[in-house]
Backbone as XML, in Angstrom:
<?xml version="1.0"?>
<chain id="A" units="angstrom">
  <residue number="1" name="UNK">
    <atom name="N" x="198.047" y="193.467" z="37.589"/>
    <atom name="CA" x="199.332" y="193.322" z="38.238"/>
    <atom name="C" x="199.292" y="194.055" z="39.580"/>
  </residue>
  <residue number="2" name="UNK">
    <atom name="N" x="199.528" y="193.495" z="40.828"/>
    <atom name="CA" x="199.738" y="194.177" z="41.636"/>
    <atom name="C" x="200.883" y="194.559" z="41.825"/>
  </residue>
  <residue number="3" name="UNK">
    <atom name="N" x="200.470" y="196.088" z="42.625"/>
    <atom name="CA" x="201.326" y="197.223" z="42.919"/>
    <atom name="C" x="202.065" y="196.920" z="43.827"/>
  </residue>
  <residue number="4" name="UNK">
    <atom name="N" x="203.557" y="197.108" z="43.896"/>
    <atom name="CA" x="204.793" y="197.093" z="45.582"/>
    <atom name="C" x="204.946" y="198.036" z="45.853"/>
  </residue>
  <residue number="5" name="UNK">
    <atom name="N" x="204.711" y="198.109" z="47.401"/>
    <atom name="CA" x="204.594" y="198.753" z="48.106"/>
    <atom name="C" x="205.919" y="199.415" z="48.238"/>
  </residue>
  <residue number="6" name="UNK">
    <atom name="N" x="206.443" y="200.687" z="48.017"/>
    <atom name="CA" x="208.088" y="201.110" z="48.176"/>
    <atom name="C" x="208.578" y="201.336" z="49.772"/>
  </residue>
  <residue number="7" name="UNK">
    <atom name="N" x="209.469" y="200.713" z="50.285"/>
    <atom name="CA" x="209.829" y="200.362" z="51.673"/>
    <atom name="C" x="211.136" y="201.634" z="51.572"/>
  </residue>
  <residue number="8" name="UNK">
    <atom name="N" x="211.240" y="202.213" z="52.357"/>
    <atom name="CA" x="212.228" y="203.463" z="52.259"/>
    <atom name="C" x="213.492" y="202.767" z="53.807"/>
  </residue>
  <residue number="9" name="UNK">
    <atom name="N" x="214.383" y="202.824" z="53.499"/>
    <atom name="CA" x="215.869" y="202.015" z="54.264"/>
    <atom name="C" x="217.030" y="201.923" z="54.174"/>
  </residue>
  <residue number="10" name="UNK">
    <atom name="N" x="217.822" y="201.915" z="54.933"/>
    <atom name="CA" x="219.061" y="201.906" z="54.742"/>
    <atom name="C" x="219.448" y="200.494" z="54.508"/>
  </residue>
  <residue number="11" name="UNK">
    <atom name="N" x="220.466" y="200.389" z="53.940"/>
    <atom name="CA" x="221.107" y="199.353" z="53.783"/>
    <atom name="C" x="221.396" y="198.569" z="54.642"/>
  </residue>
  <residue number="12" name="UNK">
    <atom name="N" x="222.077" y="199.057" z="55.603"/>
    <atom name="CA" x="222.634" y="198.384" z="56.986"/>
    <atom name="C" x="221.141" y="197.994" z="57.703"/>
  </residue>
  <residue number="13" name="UNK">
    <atom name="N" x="220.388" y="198.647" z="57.717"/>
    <atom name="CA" x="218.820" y="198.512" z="58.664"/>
    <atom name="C" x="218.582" y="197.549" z="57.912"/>
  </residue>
  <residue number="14" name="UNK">
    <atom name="N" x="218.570" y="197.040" z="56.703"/>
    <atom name="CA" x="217.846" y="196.095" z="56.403"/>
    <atom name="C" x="218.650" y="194.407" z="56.318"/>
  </residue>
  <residue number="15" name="UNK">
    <atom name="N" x="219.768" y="194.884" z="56.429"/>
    <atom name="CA" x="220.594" y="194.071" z="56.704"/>
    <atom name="C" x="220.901" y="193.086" z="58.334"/>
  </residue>
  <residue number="16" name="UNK">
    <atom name="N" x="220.986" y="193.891" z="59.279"/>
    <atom name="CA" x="220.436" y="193.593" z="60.281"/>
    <atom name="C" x="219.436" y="193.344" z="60.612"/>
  </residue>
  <residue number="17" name="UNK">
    <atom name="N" x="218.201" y="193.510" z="60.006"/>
    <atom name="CA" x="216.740" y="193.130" z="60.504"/>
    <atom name="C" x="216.455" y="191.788" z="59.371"/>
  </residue>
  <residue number="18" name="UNK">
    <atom name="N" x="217.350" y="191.472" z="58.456"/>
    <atom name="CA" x="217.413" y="190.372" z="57.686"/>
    <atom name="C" x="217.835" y="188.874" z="58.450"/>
  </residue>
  <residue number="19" name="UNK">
    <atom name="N" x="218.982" y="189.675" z="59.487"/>
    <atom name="CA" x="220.024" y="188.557" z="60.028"/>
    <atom name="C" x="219.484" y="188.165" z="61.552"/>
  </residue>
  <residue number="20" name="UNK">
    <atom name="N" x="218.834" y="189.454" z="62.072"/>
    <atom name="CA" x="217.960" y="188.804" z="63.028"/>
    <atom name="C" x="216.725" y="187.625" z="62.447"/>
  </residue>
  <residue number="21" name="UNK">
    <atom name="N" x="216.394" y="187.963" z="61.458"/>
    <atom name="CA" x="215.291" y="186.799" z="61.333"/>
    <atom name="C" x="216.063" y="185.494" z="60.932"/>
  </residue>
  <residue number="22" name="UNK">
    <atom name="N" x="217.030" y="185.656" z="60.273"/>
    <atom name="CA" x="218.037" y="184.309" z="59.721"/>
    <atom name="C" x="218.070" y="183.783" z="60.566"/>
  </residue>
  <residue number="23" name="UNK">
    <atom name="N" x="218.240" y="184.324" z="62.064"/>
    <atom name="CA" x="219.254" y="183.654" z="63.114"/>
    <atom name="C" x="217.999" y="182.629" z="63.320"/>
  </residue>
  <residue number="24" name="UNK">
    <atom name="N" x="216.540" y="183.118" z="63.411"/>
    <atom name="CA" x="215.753" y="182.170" z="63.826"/>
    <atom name="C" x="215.794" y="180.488" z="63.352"/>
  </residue>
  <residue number="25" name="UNK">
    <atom name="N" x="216.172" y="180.810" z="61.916"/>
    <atom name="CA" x="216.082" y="179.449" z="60.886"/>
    <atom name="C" x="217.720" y="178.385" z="60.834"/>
  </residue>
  <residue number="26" name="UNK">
    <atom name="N" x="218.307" y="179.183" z="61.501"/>
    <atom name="CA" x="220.028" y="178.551" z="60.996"/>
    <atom name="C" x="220.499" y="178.029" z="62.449"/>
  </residue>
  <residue number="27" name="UNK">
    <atom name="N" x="220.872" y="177.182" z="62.436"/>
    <atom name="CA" x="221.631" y="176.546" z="63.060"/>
    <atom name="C" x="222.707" y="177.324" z="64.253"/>
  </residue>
  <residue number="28" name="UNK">
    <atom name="N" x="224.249" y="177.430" z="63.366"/>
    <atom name="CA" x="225.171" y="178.673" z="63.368"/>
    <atom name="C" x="224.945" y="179.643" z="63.057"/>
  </residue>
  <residue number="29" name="UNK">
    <atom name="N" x="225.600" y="180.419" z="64.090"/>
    <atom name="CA" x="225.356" y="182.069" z="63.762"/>
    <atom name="C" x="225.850" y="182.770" z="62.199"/>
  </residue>
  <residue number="30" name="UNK">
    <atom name="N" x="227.062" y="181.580" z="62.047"/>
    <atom name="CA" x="227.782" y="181.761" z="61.281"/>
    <atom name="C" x="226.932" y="181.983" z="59.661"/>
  </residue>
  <residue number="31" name="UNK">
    <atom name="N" x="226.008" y="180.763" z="59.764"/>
    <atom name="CA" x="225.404" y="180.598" z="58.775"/>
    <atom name="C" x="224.165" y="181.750" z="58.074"/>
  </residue>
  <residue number="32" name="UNK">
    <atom name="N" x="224.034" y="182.335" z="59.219"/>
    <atom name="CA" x="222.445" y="183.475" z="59.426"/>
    <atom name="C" x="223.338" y="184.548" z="57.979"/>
  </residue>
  <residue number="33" name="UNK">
    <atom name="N" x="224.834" y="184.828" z="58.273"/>
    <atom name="CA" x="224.736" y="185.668" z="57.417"/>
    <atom name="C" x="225.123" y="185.123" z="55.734"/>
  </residue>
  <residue number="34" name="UNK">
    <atom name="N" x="225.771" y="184.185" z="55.649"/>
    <atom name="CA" x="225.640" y="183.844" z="54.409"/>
    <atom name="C" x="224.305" y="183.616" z="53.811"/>
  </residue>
  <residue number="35" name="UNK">
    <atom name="N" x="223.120" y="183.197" z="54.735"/>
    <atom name="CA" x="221.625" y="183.480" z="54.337"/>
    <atom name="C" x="221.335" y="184.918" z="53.861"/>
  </residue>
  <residue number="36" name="UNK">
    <atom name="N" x="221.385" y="185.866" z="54.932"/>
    <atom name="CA" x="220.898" y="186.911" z="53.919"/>
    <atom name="C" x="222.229" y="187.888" z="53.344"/>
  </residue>
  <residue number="37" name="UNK">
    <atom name="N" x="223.487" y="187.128" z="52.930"/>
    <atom name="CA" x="223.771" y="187.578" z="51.508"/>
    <atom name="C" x="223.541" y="186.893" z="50.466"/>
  </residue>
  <residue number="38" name="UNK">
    <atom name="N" x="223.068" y="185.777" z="50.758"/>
    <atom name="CA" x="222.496" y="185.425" z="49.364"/>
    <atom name="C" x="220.441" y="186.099" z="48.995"/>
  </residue>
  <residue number="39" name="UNK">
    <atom name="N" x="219.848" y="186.137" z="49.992"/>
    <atom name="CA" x="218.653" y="187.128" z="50.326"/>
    <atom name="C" x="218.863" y="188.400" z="49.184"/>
  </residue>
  <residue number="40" name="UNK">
    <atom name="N" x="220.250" y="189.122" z="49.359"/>
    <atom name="CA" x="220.208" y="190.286" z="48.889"/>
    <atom name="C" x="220.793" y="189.994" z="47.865"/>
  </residue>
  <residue number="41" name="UNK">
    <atom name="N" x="221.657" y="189.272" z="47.721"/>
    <atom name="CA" x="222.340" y="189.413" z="46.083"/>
    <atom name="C" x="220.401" y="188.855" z="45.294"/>
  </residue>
  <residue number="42" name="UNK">
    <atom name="N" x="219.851" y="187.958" z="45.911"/>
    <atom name="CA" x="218.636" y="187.551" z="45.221"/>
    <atom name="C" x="217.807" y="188.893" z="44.696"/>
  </residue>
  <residue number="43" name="UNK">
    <atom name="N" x="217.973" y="189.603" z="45.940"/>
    <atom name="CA" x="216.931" y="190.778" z="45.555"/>
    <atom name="C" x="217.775" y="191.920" z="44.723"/>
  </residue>
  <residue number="44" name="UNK">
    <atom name="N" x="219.175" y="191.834" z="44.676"/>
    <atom name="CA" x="219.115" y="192.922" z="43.778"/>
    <atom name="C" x="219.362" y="192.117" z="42.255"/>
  </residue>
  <residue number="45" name="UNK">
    <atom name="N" x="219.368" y="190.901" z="42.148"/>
    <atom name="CA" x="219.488" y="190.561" z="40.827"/>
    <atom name="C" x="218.617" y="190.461" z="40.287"/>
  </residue>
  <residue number="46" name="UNK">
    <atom name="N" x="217.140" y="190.492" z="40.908"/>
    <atom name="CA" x="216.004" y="190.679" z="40.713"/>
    <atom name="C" x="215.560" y="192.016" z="40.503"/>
  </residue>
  <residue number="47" name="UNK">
    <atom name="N" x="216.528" y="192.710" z="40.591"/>
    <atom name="CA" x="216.650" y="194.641" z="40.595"/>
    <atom name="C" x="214.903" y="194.771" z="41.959"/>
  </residue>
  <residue number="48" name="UNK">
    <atom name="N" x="214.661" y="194.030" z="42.761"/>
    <atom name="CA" x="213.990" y="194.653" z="43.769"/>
    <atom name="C" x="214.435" y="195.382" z="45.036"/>
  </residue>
  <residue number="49" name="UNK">
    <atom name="N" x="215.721" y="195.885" z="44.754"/>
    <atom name="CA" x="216.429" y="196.577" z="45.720"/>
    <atom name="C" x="216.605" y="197.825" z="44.567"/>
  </residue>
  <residue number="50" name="UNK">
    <atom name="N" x="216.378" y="198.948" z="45.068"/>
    <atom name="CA" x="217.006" y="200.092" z="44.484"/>
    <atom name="C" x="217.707" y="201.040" z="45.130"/>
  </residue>
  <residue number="51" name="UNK">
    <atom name="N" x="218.833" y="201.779" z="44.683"/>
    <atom name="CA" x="219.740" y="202.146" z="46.062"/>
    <atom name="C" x="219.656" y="203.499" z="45.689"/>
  </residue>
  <residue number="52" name="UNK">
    <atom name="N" x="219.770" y="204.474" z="46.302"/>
    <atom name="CA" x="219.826" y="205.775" z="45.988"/>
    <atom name="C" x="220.931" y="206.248" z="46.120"/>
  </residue>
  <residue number="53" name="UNK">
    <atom name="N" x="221.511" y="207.922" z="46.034"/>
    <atom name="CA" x="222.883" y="208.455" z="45.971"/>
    <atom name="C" x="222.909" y="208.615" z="47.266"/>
  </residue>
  <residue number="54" name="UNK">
    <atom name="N" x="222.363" y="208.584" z="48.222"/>
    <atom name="CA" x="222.254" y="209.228" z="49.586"/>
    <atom name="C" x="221.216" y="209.032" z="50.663"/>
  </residue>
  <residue number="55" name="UNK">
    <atom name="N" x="221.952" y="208.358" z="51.450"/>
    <atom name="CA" x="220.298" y="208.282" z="52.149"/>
    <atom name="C" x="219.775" y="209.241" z="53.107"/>
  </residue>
  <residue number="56" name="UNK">
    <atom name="N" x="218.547" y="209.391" z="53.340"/>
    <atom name="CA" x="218.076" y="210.993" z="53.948"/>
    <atom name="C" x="217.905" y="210.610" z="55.809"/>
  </residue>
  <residue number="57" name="UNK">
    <atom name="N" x="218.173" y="211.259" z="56.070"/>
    <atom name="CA" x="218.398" y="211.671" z="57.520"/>
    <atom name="C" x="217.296" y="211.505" z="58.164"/>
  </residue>
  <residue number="58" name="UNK">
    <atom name="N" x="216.863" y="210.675" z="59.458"/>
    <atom name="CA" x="215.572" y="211.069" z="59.958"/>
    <atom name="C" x="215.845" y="210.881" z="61.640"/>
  </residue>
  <residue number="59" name="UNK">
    <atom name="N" x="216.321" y="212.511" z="61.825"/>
    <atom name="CA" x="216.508" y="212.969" z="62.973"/>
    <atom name="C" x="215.350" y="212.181" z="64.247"/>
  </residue>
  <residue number="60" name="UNK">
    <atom name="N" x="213.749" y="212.044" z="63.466"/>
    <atom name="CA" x="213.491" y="211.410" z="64.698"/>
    <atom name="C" x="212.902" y="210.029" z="65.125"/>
  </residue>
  <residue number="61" name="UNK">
    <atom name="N" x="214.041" y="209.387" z="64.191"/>
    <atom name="CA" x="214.452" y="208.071" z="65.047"/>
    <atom name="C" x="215.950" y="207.723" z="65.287"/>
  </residue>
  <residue number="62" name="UNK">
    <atom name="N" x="216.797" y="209.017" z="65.576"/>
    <atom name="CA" x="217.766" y="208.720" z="66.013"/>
    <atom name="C" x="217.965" y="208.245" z="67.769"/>
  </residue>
  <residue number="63" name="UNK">
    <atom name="N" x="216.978" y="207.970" z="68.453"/>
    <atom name="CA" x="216.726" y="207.496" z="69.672"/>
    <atom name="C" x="216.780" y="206.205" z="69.672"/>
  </residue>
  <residue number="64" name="UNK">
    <atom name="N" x="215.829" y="205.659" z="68.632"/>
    <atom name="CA" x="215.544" y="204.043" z="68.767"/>
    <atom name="C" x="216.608" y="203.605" z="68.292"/>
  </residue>
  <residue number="65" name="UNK">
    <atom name="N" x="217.039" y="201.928" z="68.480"/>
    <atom name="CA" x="217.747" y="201.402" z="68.516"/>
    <atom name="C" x="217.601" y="200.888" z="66.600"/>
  </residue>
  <residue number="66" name="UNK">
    <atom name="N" x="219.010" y="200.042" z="66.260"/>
    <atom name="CA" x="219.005" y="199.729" z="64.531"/>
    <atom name="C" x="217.918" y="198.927" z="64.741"/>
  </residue>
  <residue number="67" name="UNK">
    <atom name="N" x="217.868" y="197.754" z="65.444"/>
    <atom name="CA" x="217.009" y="197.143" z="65.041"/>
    <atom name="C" x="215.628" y="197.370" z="65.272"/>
  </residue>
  <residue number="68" name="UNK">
    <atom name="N" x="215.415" y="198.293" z="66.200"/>
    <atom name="CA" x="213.831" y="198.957" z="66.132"/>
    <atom name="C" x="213.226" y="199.598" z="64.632"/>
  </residue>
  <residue number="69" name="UNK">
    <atom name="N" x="214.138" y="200.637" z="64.553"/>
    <atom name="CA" x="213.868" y="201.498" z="63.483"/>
    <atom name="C" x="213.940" y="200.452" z="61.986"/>
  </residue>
  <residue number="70" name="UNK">
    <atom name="N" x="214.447" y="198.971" z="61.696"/>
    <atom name="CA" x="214.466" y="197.970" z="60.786"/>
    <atom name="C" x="213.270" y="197.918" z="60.717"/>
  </residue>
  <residue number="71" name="UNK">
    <atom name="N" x="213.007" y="197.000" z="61.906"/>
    <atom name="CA" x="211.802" y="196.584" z="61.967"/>
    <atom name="C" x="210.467" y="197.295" z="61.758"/>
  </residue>
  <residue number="72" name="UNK">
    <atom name="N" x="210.187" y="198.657" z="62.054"/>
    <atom name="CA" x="209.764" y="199.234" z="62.122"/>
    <atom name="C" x="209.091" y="199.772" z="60.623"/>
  </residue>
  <residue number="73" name="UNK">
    <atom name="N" x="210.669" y="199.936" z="59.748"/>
    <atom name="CA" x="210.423" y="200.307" z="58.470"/>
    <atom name="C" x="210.017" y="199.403" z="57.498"/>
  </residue>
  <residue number="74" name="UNK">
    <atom name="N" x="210.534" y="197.726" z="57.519"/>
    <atom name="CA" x="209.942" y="196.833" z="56.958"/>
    <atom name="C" x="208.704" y="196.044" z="57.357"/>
  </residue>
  <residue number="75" name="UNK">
    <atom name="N" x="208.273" y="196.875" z="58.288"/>
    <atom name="CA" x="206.465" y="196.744" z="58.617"/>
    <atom name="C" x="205.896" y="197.365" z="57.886"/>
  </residue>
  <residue number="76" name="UNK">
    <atom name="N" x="206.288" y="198.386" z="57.148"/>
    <atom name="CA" x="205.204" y="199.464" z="56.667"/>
    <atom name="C" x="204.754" y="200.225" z="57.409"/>
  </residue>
</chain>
């Protein structure tokens, strides 16, 4: 069985770096986000989302922009 890789993120970061890629595939803008809420209800009904009590602070990427630091984190 291969191993997954654990992606560490905020909610919102991954949410936005979801809807930038939607926008590529959809038509309406409108539509990009009903794509990735159904994306995420997929992944957490699949329990591949796990949410924690708190998310931890990382003073140094408070420079870069949301969608840098998205992207950034769902690169690995």
């Amino acid at each position: 069985m291969r191993r997954r890789k654990a992606i560490r993120t905020t909610l919102g970061e991954l949410i936005v770096a979801l809807t930038d890629e939607a926008r590529e595939f959809v038509s309406e803008p409108s539509d990009a986000y009903r794509l990735v809420s159904c994306i995420l209800s997929d992944m957490a009904a699949r329990k591949q989302l796990r949410f924690s009590k708190r998310a931890a602070h990382e003073p140094s990427l408070e420079n870069e922009s949301t969608r840098e630091k998205a992207g950034q984190r769902l690169a690995g």
